[in-house]
HTML snippet that shows the backbone in 3Dmol.js (N, CA, C, O; Angstrom):
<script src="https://3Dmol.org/build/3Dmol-min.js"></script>
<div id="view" style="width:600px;height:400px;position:relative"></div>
<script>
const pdb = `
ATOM      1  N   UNK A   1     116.926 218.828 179.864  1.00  0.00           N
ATOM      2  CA  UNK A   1     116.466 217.497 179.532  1.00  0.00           C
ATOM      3  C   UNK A   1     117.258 216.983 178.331  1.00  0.00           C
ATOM      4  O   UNK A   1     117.324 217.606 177.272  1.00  0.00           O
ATOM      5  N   UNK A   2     117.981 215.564 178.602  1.00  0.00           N
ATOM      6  CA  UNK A   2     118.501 215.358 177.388  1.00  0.00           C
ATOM      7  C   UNK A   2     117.203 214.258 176.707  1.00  0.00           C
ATOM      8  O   UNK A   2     116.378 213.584 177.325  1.00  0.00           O
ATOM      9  N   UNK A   3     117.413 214.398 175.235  1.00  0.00           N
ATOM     10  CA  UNK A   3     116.984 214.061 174.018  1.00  0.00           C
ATOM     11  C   UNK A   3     117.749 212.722 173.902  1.00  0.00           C
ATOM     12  O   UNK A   3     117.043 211.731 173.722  1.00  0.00           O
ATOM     13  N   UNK A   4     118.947 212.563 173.970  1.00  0.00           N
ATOM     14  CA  UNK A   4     119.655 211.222 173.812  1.00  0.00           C
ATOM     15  C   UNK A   4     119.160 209.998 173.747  1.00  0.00           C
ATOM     16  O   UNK A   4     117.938 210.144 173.759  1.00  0.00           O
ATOM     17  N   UNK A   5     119.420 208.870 173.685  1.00  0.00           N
ATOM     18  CA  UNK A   5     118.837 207.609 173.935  1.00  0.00           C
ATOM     19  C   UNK A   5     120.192 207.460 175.300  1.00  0.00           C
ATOM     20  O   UNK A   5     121.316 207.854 174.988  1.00  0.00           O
ATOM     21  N   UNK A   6     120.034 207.052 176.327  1.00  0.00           N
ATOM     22  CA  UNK A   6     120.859 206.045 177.460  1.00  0.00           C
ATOM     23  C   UNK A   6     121.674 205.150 176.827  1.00  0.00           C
ATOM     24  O   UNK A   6     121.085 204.258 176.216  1.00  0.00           O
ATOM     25  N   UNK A   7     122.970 205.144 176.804  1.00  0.00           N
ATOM     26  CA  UNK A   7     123.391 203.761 176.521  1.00  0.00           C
ATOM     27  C   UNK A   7     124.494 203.054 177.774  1.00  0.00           C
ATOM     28  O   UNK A   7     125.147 203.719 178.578  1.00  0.00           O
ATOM     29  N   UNK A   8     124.477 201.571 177.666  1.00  0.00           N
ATOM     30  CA  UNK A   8     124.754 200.824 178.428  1.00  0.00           C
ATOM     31  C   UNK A   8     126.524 201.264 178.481  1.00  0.00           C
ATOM     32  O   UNK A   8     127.224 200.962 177.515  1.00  0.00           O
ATOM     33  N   UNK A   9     126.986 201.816 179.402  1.00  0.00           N
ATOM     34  CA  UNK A   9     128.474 202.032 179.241  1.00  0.00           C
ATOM     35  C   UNK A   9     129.132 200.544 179.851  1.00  0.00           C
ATOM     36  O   UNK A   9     130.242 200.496 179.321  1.00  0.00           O
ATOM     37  N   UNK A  10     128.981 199.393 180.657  1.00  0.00           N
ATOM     38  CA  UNK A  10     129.421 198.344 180.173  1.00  0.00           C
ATOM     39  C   UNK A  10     129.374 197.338 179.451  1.00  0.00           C
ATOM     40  O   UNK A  10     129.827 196.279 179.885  1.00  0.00           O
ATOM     41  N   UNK A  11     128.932 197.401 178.437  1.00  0.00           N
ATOM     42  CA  UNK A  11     128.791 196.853 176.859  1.00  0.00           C
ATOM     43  C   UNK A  11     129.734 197.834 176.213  1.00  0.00           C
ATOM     44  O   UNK A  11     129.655 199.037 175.965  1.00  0.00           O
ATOM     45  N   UNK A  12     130.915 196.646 175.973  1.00  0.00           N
ATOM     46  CA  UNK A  12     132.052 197.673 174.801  1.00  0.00           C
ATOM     47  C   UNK A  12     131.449 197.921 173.532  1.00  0.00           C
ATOM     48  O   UNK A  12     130.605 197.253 172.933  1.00  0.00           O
ATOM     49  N   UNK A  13     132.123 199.191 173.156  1.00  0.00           N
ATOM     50  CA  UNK A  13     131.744 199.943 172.125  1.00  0.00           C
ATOM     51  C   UNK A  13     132.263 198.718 170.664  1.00  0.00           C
ATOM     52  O   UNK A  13     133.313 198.081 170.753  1.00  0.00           O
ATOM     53  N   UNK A  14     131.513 198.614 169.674  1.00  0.00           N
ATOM     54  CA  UNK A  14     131.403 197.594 168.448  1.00  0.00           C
ATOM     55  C   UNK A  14     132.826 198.608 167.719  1.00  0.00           C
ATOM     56  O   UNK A  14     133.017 199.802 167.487  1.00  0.00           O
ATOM     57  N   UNK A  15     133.613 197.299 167.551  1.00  0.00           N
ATOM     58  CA  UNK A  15     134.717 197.732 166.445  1.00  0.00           C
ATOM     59  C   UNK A  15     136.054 197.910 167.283  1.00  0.00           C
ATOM     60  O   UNK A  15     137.096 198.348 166.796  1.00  0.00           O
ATOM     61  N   UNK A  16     135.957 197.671 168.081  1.00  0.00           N
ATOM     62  CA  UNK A  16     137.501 197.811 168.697  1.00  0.00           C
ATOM     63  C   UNK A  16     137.708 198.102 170.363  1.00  0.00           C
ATOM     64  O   UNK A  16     136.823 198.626 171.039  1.00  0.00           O
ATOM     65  N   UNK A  17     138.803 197.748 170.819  1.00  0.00           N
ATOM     66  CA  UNK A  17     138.951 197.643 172.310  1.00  0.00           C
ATOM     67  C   UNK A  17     139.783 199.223 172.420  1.00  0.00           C
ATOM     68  O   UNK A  17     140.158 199.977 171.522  1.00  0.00           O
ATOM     69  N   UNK A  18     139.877 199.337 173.917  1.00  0.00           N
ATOM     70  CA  UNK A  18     140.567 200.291 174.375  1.00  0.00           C
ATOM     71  C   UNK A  18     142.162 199.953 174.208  1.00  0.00           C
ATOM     72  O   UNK A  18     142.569 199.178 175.074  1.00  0.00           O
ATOM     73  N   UNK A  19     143.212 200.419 173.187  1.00  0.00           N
ATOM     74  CA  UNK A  19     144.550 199.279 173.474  1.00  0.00           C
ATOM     75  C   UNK A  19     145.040 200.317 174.493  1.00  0.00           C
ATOM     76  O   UNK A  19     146.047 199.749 174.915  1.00  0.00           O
ATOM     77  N   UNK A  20     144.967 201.384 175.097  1.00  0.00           N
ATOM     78  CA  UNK A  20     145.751 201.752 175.893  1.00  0.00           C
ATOM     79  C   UNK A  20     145.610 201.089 177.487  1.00  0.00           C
ATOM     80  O   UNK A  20     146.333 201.082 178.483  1.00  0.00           O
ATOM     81  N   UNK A  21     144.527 200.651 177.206  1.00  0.00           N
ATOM     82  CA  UNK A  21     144.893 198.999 178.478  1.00  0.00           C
ATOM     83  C   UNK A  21     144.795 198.014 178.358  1.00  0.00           C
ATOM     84  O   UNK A  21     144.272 197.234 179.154  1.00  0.00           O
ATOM     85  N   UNK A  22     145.214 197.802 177.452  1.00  0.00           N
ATOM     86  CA  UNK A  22     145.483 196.175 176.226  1.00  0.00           C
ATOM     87  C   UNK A  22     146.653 196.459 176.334  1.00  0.00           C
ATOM     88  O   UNK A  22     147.301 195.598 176.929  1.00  0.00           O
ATOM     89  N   UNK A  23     147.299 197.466 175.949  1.00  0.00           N
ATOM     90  CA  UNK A  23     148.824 197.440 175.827  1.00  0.00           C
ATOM     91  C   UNK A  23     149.672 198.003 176.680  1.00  0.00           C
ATOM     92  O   UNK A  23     150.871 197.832 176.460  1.00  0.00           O
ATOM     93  N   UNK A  24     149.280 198.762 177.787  1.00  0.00           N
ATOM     94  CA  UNK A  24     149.436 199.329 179.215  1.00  0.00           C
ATOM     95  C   UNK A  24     150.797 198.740 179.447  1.00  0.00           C
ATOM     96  O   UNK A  24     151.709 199.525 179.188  1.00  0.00           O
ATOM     97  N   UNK A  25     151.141 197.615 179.848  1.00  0.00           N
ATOM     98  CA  UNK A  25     152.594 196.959 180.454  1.00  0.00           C
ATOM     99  C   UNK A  25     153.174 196.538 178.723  1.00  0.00           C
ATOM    100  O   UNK A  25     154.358 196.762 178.470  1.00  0.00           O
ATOM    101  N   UNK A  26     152.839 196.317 178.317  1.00  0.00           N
ATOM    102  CA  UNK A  26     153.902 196.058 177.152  1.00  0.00           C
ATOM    103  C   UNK A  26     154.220 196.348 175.694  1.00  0.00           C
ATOM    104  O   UNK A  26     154.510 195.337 175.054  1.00  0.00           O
ATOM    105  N   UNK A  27     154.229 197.284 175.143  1.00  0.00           N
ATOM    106  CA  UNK A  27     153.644 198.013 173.822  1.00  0.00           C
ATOM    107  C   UNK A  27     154.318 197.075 172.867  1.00  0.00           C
ATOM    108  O   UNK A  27     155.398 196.524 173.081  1.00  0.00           O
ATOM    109  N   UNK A  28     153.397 196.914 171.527  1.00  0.00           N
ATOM    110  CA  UNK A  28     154.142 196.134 170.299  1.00  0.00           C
ATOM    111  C   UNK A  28     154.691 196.962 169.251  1.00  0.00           C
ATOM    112  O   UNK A  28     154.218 198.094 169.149  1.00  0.00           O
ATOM    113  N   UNK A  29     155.636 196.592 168.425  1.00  0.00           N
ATOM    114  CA  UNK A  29     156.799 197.302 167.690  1.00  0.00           C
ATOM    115  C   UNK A  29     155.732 197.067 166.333  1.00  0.00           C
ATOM    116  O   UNK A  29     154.992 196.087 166.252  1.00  0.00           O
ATOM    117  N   UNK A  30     155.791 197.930 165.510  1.00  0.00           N
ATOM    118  CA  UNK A  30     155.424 197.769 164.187  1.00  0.00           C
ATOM    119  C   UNK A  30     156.607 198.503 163.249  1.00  0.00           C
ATOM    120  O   UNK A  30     157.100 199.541 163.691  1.00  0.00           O
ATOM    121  N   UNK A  31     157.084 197.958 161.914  1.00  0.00           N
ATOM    122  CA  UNK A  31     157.945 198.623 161.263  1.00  0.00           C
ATOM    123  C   UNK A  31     157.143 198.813 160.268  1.00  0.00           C
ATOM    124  O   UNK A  31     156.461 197.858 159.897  1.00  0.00           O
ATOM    125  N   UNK A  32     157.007 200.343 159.467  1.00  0.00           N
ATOM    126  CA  UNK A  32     156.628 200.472 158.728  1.00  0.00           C
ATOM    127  C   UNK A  32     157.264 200.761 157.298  1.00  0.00           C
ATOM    128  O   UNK A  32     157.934 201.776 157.105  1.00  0.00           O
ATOM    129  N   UNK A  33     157.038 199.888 156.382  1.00  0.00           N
ATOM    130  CA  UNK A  33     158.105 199.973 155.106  1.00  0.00           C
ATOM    131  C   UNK A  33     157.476 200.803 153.808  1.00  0.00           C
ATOM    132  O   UNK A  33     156.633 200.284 153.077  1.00  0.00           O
ATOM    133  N   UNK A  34     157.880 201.877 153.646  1.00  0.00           N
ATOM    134  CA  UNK A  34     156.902 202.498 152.378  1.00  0.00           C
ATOM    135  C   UNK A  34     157.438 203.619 151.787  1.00  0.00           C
ATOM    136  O   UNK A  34     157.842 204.552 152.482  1.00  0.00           O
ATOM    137  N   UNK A  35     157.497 203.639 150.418  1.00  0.00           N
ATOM    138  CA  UNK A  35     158.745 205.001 149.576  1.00  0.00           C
ATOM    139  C   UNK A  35     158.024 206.134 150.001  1.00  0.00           C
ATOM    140  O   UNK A  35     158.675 207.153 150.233  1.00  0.00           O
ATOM    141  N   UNK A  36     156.654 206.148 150.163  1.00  0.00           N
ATOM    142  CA  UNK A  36     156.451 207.435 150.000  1.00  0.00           C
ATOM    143  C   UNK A  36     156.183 208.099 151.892  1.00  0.00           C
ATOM    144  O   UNK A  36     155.277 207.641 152.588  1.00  0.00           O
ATOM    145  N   UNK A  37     156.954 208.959 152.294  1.00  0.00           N
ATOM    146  CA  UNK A  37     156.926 209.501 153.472  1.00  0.00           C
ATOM    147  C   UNK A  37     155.632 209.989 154.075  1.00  0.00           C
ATOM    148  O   UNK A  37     155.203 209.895 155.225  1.00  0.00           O
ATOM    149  N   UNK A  38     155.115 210.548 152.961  1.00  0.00           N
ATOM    150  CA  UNK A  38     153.744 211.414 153.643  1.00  0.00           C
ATOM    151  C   UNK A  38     153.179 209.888 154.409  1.00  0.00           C
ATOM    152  O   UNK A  38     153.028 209.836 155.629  1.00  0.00           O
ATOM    153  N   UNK A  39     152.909 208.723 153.525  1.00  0.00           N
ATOM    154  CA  UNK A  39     152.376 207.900 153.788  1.00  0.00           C
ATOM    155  C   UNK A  39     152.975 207.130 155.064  1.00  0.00           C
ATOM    156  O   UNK A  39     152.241 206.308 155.614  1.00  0.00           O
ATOM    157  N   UNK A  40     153.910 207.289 155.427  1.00  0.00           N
ATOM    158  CA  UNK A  40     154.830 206.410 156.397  1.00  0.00           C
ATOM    159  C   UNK A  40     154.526 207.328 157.720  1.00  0.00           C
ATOM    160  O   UNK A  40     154.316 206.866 158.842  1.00  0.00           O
ATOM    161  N   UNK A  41     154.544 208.682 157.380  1.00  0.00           N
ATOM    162  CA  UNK A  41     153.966 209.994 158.235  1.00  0.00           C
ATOM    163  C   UNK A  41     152.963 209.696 159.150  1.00  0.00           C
ATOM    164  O   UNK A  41     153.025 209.794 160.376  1.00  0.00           O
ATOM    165  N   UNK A  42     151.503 209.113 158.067  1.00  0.00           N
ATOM    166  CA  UNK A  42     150.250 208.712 158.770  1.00  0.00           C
ATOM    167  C   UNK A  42     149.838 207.751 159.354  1.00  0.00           C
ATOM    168  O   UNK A  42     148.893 207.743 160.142  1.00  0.00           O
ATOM    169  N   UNK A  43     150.776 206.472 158.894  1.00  0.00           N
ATOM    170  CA  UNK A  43     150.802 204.922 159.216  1.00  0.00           C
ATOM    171  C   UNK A  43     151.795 205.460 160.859  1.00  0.00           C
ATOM    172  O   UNK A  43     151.466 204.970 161.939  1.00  0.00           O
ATOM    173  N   UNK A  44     152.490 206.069 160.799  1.00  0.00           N
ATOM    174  CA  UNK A  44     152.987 205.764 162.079  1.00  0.00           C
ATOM    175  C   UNK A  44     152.223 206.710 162.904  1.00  0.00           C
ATOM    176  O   UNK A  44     151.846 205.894 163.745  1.00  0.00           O
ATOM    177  N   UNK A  45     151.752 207.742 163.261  1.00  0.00           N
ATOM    178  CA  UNK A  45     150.395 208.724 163.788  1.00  0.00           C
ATOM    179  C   UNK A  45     149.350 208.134 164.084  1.00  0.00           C
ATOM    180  O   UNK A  45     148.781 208.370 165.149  1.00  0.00           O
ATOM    181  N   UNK A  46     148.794 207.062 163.015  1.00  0.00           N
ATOM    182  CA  UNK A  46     147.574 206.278 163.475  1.00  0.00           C
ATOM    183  C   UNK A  46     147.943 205.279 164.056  1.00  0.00           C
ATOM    184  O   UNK A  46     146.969 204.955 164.736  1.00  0.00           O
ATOM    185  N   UNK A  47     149.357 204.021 164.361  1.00  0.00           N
ATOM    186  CA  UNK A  47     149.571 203.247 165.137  1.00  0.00           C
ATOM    187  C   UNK A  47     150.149 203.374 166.734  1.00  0.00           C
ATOM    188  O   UNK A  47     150.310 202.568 167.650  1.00  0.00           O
ATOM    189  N   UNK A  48     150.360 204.769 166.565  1.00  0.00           N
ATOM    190  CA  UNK A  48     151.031 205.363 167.770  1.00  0.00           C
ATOM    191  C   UNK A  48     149.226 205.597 168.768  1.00  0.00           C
ATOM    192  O   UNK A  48     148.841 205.283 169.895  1.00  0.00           O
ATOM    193  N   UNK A  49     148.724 206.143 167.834  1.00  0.00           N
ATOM    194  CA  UNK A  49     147.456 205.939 168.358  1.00  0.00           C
ATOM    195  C   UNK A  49     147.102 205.539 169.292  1.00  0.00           C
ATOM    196  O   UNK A  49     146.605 205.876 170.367  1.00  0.00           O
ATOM    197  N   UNK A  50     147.684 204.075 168.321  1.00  0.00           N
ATOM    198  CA  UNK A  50     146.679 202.899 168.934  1.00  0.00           C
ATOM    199  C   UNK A  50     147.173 202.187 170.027  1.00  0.00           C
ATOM    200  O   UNK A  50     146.575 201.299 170.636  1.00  0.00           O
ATOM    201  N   UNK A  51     148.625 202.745 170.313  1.00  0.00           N
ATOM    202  CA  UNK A  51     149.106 202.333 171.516  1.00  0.00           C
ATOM    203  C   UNK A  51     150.322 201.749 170.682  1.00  0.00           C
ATOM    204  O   UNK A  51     150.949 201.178 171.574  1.00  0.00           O
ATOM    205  N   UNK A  52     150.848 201.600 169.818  1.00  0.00           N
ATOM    206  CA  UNK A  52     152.141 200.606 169.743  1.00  0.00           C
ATOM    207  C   UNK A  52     153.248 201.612 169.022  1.00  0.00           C
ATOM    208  O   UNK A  52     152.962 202.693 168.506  1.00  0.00           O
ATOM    209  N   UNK A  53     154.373 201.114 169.085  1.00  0.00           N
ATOM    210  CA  UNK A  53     155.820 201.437 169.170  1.00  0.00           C
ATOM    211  C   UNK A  53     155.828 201.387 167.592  1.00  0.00           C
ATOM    212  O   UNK A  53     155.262 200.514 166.933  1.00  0.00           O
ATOM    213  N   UNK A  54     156.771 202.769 166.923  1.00  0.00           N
ATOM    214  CA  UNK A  54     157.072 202.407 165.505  1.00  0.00           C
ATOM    215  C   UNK A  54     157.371 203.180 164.860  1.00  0.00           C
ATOM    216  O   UNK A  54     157.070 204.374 164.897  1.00  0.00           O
ATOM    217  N   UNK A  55     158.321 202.365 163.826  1.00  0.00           N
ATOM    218  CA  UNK A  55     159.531 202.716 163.345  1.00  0.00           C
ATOM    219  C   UNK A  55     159.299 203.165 161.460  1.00  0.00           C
ATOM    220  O   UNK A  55     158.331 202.818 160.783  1.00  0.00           O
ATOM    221  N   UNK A  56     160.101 203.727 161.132  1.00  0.00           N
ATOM    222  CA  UNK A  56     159.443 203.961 159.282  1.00  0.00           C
ATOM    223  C   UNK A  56     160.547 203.822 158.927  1.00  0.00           C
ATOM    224  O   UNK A  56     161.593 204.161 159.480  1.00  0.00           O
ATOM    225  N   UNK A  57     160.255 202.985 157.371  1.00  0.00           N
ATOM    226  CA  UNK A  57     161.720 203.035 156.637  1.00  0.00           C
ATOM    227  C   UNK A  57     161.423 203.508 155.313  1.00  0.00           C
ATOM    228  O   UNK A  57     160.224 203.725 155.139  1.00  0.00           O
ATOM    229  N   UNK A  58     162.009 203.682 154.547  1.00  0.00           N
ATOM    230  CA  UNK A  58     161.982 204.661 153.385  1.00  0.00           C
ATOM    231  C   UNK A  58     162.194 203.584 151.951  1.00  0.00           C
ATOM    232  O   UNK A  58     162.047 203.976 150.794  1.00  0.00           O
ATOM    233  N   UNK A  59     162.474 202.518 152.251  1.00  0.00           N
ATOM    234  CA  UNK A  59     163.012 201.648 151.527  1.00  0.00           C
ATOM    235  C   UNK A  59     163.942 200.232 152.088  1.00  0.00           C
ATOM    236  O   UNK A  59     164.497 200.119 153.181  1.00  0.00           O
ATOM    237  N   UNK A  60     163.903 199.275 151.015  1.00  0.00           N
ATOM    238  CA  UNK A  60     163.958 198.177 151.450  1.00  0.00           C
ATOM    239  C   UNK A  60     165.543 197.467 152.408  1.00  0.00           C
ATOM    240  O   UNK A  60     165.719 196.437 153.059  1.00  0.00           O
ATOM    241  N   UNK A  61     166.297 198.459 152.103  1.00  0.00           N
ATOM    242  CA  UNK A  61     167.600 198.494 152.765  1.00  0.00           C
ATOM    243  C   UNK A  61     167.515 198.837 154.067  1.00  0.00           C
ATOM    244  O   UNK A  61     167.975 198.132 154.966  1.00  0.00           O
ATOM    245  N   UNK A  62     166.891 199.999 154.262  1.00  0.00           N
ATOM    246  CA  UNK A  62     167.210 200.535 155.173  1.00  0.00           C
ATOM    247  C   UNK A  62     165.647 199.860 156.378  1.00  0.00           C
ATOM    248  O   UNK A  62     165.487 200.201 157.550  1.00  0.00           O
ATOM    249  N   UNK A  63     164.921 199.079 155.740  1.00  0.00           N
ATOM    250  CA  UNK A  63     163.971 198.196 156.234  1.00  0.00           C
ATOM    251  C   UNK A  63     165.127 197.156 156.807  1.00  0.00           C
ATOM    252  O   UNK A  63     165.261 197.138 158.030  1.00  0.00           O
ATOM    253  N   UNK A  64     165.775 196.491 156.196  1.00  0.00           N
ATOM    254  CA  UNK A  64     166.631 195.355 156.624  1.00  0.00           C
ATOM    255  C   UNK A  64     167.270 195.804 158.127  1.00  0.00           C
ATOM    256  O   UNK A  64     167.167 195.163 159.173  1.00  0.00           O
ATOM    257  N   UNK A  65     167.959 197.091 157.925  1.00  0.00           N
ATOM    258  CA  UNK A  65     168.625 197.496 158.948  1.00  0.00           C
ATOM    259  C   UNK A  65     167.736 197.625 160.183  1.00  0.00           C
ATOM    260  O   UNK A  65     168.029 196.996 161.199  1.00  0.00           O
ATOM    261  N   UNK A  66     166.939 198.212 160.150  1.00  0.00           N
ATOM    262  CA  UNK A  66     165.662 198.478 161.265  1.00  0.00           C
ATOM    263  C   UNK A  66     165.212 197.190 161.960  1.00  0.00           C
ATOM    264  O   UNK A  66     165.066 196.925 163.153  1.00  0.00           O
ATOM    265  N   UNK A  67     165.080 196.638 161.102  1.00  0.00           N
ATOM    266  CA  UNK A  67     164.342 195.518 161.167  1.00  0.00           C
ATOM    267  C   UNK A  67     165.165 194.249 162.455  1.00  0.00           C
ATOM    268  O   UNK A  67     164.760 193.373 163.219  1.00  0.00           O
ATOM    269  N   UNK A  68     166.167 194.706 162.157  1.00  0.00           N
ATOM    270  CA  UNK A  68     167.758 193.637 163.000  1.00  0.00           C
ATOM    271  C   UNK A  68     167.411 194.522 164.240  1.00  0.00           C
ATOM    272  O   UNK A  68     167.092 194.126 165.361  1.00  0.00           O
ATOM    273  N   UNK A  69     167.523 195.618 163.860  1.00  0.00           N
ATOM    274  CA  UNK A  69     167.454 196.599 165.173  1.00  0.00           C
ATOM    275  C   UNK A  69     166.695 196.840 166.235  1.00  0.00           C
ATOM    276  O   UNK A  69     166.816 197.140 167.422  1.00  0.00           O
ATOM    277  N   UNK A  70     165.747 196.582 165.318  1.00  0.00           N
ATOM    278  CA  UNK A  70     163.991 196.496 166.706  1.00  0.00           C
ATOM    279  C   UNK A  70     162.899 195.200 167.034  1.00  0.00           C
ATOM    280  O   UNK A  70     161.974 195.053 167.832  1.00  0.00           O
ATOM    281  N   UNK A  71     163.634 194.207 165.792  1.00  0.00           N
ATOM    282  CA  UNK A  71     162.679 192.958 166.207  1.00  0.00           C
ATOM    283  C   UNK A  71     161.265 193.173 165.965  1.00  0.00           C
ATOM    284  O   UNK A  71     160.685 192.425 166.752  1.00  0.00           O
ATOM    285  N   UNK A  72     160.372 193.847 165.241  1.00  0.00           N
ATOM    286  CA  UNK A  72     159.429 194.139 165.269  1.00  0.00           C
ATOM    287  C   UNK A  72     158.241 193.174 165.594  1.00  0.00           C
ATOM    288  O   UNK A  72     158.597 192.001 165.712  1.00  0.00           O
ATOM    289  N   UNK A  73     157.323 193.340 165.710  1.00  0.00           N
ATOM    290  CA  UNK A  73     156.134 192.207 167.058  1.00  0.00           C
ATOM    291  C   UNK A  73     155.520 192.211 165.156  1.00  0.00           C
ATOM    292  O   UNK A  73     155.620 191.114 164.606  1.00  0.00           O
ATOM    293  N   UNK A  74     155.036 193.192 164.427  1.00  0.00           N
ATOM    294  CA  UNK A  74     154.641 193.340 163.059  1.00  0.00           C
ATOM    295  C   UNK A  74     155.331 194.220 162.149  1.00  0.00           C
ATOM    296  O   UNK A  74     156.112 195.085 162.545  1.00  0.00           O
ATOM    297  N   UNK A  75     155.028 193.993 160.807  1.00  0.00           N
ATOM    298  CA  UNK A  75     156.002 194.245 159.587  1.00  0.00           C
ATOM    299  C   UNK A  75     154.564 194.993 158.742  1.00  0.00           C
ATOM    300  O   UNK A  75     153.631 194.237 158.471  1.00  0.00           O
ATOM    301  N   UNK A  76     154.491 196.064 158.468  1.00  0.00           N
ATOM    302  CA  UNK A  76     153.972 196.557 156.925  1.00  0.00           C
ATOM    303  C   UNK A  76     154.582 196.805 155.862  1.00  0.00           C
ATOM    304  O   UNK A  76     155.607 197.485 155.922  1.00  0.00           O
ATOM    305  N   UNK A  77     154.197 196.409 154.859  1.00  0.00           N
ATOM    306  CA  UNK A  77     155.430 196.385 153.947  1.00  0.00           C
ATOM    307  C   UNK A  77     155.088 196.338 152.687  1.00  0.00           C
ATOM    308  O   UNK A  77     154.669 195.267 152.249  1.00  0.00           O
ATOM    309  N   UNK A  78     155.179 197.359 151.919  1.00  0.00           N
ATOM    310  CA  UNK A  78     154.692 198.197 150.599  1.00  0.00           C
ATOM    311  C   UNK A  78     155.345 197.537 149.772  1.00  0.00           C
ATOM    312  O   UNK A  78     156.559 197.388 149.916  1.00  0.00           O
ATOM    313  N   UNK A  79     154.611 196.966 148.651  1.00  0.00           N
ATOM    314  CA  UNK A  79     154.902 195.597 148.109  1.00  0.00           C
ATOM    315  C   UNK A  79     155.778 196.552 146.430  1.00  0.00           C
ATOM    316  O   UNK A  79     156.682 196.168 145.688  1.00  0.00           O
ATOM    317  N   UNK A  80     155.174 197.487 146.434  1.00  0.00           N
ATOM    318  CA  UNK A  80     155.746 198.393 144.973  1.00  0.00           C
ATOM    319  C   UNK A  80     156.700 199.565 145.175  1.00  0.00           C
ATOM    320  O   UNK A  80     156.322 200.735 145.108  1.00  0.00           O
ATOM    321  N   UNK A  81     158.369 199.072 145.509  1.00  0.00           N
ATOM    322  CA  UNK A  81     158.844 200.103 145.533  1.00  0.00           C
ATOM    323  C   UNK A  81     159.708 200.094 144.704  1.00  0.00           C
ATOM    324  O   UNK A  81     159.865 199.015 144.132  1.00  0.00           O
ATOM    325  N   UNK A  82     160.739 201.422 144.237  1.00  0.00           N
ATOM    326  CA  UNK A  82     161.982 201.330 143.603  1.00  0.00           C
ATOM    327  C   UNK A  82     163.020 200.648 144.408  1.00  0.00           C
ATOM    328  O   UNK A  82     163.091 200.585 145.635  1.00  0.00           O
ATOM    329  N   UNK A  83     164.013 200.021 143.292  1.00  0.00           N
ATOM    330  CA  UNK A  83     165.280 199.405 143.859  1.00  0.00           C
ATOM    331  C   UNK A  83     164.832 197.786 144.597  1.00  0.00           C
ATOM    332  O   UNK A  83     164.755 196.636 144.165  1.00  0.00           O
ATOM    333  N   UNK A  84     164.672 198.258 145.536  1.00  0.00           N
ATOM    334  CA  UNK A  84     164.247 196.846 145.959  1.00  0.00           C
ATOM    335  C   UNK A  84     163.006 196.704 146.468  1.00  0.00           C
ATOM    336  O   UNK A  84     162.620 197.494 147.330  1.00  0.00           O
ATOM    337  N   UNK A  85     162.061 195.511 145.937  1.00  0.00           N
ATOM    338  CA  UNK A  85     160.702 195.874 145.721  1.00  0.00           C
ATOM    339  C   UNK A  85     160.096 195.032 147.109  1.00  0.00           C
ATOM    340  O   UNK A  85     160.788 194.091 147.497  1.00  0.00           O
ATOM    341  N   UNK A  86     158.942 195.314 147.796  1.00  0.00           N
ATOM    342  CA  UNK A  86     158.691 194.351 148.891  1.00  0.00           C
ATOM    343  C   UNK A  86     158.798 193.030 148.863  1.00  0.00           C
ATOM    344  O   UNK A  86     159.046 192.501 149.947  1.00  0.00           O
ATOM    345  N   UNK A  87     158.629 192.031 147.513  1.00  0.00           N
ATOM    346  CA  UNK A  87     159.110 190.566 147.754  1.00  0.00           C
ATOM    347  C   UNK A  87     159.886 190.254 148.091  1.00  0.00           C
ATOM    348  O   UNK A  87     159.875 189.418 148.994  1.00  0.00           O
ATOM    349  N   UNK A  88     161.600 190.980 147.306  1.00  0.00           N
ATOM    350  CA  UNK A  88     163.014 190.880 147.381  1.00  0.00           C
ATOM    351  C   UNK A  88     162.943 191.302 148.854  1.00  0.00           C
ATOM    352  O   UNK A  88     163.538 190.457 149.523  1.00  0.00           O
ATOM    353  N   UNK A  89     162.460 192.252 149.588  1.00  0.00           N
ATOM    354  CA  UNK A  89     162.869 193.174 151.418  1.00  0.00           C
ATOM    355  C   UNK A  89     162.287 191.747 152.203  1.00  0.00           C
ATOM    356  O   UNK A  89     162.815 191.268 153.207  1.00  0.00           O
ATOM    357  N   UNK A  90     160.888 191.101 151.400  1.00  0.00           N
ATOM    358  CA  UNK A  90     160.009 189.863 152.420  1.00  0.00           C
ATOM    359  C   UNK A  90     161.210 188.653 152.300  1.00  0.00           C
ATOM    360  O   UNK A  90     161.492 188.095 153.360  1.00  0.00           O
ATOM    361  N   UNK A  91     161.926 188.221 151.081  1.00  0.00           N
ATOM    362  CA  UNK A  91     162.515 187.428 150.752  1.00  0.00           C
ATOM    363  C   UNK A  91     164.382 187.635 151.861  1.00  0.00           C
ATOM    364  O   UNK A  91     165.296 186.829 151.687  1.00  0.00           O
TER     365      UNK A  91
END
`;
const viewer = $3Dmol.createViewer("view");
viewer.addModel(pdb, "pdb");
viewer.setStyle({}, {cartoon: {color: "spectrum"}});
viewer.zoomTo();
viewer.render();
</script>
């Protein structure tokens, strides 16, 4: 005997859709811009997730380059880095 409460399985679940059939025929590019790797590590693990395509850059140069390269659908972009800081990479 289950204890559970029943719940309605067509009523979507609160907080978010399924994207792996949201994004099924066409996946979106995200570039992720951020000095520190561990962090660029997890940002791309949790968007891969979620179904979309993506790329990490280490810094704001090598953001530029990527960036020509993949067209990205979205941009994250770590506003405090060395050398060239996210305004100058947005600019």
């Amino acid at each position: 005997m289950n204890d559970l409460p029943e719940t309605d399985m067509t009523v979507p679940a609160p907080g978010g859709v399924d994207l792996d059939e949201v994004y099924a025929s066409e996946r979106r590019s995200v570039l992720v811009i951020e000095d520190e790797p561990d962090t660029v590590v997890l940002l791309k693990h949790i968007l891969r997730s979620a179904g979309f395509n993506v790329m990490g850059a280490l810094s704001g140069n090598e953001a530029l380059k990527k960036c020509a390269e993949i067209r990205p659908d979205l941009i994250m972009l770590d506003l405090m880095m060395p050398e060239m800081d996210g305004w100058e990479t947005y600019r």
